[in-house]
C-alpha positions, 0 to 999 in steps of 0.5 A, spaced: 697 283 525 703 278 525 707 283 530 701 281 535 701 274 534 709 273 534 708 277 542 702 273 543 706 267 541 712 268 546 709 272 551 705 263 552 712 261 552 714 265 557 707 262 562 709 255 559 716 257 562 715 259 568 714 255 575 706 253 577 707 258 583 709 264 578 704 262 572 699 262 579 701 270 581 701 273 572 693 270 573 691 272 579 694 279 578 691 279 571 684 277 574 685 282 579 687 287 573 680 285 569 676 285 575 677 292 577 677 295 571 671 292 569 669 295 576 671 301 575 668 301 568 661 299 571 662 304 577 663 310 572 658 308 567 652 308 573 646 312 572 645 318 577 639 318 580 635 324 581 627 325 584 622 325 580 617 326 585 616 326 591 610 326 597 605 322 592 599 319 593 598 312 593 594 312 585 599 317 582 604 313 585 602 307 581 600 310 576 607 313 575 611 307 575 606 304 570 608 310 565 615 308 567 615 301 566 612 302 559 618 306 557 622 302 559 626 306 564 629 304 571 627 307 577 628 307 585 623 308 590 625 312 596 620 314 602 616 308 603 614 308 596 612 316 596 619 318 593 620 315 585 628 318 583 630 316 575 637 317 571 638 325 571 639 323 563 631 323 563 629 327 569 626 332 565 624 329 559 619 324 563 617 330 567 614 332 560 612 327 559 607 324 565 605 332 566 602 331 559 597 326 562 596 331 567 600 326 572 601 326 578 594 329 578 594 330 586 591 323 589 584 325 586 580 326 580 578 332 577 574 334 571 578 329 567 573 324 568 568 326 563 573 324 558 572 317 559 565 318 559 560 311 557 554 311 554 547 310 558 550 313 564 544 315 569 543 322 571 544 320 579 552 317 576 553 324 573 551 328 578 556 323 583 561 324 578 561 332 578 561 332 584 568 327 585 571 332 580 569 339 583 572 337 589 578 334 586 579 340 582 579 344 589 584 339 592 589 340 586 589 348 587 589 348 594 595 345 593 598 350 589 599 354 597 605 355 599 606 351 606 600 346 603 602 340 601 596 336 601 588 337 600 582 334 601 575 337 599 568 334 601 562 338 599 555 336 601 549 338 595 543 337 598 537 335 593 532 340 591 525 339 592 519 343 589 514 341 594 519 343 601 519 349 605 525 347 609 531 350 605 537 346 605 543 350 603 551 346 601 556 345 606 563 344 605 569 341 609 577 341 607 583 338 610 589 340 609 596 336 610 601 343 612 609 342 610 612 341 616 612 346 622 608 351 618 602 354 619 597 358 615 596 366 617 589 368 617 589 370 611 591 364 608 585 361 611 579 366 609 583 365 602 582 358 602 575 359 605 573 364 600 576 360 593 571 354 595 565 358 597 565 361 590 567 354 587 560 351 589 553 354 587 549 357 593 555 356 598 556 360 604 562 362 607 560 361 613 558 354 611 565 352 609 570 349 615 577 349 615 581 343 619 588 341 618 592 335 618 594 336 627 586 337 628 586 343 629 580 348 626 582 353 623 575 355 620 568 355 621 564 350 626 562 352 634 570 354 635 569 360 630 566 364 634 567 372 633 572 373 640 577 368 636 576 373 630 577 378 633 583 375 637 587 373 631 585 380 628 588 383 634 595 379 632 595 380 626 596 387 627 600 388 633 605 383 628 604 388 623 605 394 627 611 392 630 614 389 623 613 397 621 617 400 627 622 394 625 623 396 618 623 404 620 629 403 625 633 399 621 632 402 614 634 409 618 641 406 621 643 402 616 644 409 612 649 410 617 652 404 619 651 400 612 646 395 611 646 389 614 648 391 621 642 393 624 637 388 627 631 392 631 626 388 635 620 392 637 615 390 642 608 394 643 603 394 649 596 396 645 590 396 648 585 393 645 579 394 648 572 398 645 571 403 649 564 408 648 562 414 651 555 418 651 555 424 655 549 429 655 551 437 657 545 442 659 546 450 659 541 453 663 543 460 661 542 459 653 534 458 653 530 457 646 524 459 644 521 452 643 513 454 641 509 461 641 502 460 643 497 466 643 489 466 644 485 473 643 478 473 645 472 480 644 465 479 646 460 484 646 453 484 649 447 489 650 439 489 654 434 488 649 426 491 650 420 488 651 418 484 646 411 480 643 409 473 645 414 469 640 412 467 634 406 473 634 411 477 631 410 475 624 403 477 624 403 483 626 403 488 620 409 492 618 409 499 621 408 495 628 415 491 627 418 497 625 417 501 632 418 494 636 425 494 634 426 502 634 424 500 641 429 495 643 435 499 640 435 503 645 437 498 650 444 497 654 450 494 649 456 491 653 463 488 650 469 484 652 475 481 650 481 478 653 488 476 649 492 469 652 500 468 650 505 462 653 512 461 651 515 454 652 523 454 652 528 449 651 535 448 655 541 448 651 543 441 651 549 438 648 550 430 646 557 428 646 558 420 643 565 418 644 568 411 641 576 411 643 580 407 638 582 400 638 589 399 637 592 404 642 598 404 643 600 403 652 607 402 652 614 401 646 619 396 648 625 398 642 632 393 642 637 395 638 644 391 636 648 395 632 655 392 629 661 394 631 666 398 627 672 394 623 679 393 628 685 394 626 687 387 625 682 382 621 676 380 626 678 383 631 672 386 634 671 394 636 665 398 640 661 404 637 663 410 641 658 412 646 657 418 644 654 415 637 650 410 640 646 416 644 646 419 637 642 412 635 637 412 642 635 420 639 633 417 633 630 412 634 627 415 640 623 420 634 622 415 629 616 411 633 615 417 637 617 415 644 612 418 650 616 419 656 611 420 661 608 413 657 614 409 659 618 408 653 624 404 653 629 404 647 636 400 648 641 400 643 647 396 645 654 395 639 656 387 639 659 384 635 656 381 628 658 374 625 660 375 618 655 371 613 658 365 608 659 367 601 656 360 597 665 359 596 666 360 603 659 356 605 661 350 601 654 351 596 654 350 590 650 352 584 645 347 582 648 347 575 655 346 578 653 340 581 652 335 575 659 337 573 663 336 580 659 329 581 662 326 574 669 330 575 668 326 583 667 319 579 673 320 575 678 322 579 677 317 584 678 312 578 683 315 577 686 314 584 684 307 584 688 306 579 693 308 581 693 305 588 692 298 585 699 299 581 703 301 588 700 297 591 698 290 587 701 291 580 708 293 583 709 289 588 708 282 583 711 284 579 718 286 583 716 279 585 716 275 579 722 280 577 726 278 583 725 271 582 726 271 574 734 274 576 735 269 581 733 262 577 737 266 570 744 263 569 750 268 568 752 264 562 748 260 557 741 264 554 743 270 557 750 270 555 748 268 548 743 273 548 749 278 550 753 275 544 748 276 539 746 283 541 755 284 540 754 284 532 757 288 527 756 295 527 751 295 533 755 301 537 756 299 545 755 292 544 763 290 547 760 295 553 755 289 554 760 284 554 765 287 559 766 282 565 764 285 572 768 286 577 766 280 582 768 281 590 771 276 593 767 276 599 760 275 595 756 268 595 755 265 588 748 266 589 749 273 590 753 274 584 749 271 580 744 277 582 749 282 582 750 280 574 743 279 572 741 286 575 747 289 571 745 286 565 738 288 565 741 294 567 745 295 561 741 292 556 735 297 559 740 303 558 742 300 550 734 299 548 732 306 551 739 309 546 739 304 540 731 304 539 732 302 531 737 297 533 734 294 538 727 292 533 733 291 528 735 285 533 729 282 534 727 281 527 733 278 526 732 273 532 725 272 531 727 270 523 733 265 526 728 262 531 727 254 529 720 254 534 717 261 530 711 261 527 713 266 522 
């Protein structure tokens, strides 16, 4: 402690000492000093702000910075205010944090809101509320599909009367905000379209219309009629035709040439139309028996005698009956019988019902780039032989079963395959790395300008006070009584110190006087850095021999 008073007290002696333009110089190269260490400090120490989300709706955004400024910690809106980023120190721990208060929530509600429910709430204000969370429960996981980054749900319940004939059913409309560029896939629609549908009570797909955020529809309404299916329809498997072709050829070549270094690109000519045909063939030498009708007719017929007066005969008695019928009996008998029989024939008759198939294929296009093989010096680009490329044309010409006569086209061509980056090569840094790199970043460049305000404020000043002090010190005096007292007994050295120089004659007096002061200052730099405990023993000596020491 009376060490750094003692220094203190001699380094004000030293300022009191000085002229008014050299005390001027030691303050401002010390407020120089202080200011860039207290800006490098603050520098250092900021906060690394990192997203905490982005793409927020209005009321989440509110809502968020509400919670930030309950806890306190400080935040930066970016993105006309959709984008709020916080220190990297707490980036997950409020992550945490405002998802356990279901934040952001997606810029609407869902079924959250009967949490807050009231007393003597009418049934009209329930069913509102259901509503309200139903489509906002709709809009959040629509969300969740990739290339979606917002959804809004609107959904129509009609009343339900008993006293109606009029059957009203529910409808449904959604809008989404796409990412970018991107579009959704036939797929993505339906599953959208289905997902709402069997959310609601009684609703129909077909009910259900589908637009995103450039207007376009891509669901229901008076658009979707069943020609755009069938279009899309049609896309989608050519697309998906072609990929399989793609992948065939390239997972084949790759087994030869090695992986990577094949791209293969197919492009089909399909014929898309749905074609019936209904053909009837008659055989006129193949005849079957349809139906057999036959008619078979007898009668039989005699001349009968002379008979009474009818209706006398019953009077008559027994034996007169008995010789009228012998009488007649013997009259004529005729009999007669015919026999009919018709066979119908049905001409052998084949029905033919053709439908041809939907998708076939008219003509394949195939191009094929294959990467070369390594040169003998680095990078330099050598072709496959021809002989190996007709090799690939055969293969490839098989596997998509090429048809000549159908006009065909495969072309495989060898160039040249520019080499991908590694992450090192590419510049890409891990994101567990990147904290790290940014804090060694800050340090060294504390480090640096430290180093530059040294050579080139520190260094500078202090050769300017040091010249100026060599020039206004005597050669004798102080300094030469300093001289002396440092030759006391026992101090090896010391008449080494007190030697005169050699003065040329042709030196000014001022130049002398420099040269000494140099000399000295030299000498006694040499003797502190050899004579450690000497030198502290000296100026404890002269500290206690002071008159003006506080000590």
């Amino acid at each position: 402690m009376n060490l750094l008073i003692q220094l203190v007290h001699q380094f004000w002696e030293v300022i009191v000492g000085m002229s008014a333009a050299r005390r001027t110089a030691i303050l401002l190269f010390m407020g120089i000093i202080i200011s860039s260490l207290i800006g490098l400090m603050v520098w250092s120490s900021r906060p690394d702000y990192q997203v905490l989300y982005s793409g927020l709706a209005q009321d989440d955004a509110g809502t968020v910075l509400t919670r930030l400024r309950e806890r306190r910690i400080p935040y930066i809106l970016d993105g006309n205010g959709t984008v709020i980023k916080v220190p990297s120190s707490v980036l997950h721990e409020m992550r945490l944090a405002l998802a356990e208060e279901n934040l952001p929530s997606g810029g609407g509600v869902g079924f959250e809101i009967f949490d807050r429910s009231s007393l003597g709430v009418t049934d009209f204000v329930q069913k509102v509320n259901f509503l309200r969370a139903l489509q906002g429960e709709l809009a959040k996981t629509i969300t969740h599909i990739r290339s979606i980054k917002s959804a809004r749900v609107h959904i129509v319940m009609p009343d339900r009367s008993l006293f109606s004939e009029e059957k009203r059913v529910p409808t449904a409309s959604v809008v989404v905000g796409l990412s970018g560029a991107a579009r959704l896939s036939k797929r993505h629609v339906n599953s959208i379209v289905q997902l709402v549908a069997g959310a609601v009570e009684g609703l129909e797909s077909k009910n259900v219309t589908l637009v995103d955020n450039r207007g376009n529809i891509l669901a229901g309404g008076k658009g979707d009629d069943d020609a755009d299916l069938f279009s899309a329809t049609q896309q989608e498997f050519e697309a998906n035709l072609e990929g399989r072709m793609e992948r065939h050829i390239e997972s084949m070549l790759e087994k030869v040439v090695g992986v990577g270094k094949v791209v293969a690109r197919v492009d089909l000519d399909l014929n898309m139309k749905r074609v019936e045909r209904t053909r009837e063939i008659f055989d006129p030498e193949k005849q079957i028996e349809r139906s057999i009708r036959r008619i078979k007719e007898s009668n039989q017929s005699g001349a009968a005698g002379t008979g009474g007066v009818p209706g006398v005969q019953a009077n008559v008695p027994e034996s007169e009956r008995n010789k009228n019928v012998a009488a007649a009996a013997g009259g004529t008998e005729q009999k007669s019988s015919r026999t009919s029989e018709t066979i119908n024939y049905e001409i052998d008759k084949t029905i033919e019902r053709t439908v041809e198939p939907v998708g076939e294929i008219r003509k394949i296009s195939v191009a094929v780039m294959v990467n070369g093989v390594a040169g003998t010096a680095p990078g330099q680009f050598q072709p496959r032989p021809k002989a190996e490329i007709d090799k690939f044309k055969q293969l490839v010409r098989a596997a998509i079963g090429a048809n000549t006569q159908r006009g065909d086209l495969v072309e495989i061509q060898s160039v040249p395959f520019v080499a991908p980056l590694s992450p090192e090569e590419g510049g890409i840094v891990p994101v567990s790395q990147q904290a790290f790199i940014t804090d060694m970043i800050q340090y060294i460049v504390g480090i640096i300008a430290l180093v530059m305000i040294f050579l080139f404020i520190v260094r500078p000043i202090l050769s300017w006070i040091t010249s100026v002090e060599l020039r206004a010190a005597p050669p004798s005096g102080a300094l030469a009584a300093g001289m002396e007292a440092l030759a006391l007994p026992g101090l090896p050295g010391a008449a080494a110190l007190l030697a005169e120089p050699e003065v040329p004659a042709a030196m000014t007096q001022e130049e002398i006087q420099m040269g000494e002061a140099a000399k000295i200052y030299d000498q006694v730099y040499d003797f502190v850095s050899n004579n450690p405990e000497e030198t502290a023993d000296l100026l404890r000596r002269w500290v206690r021999e002071s008159p003006t020491s506080p000590l």
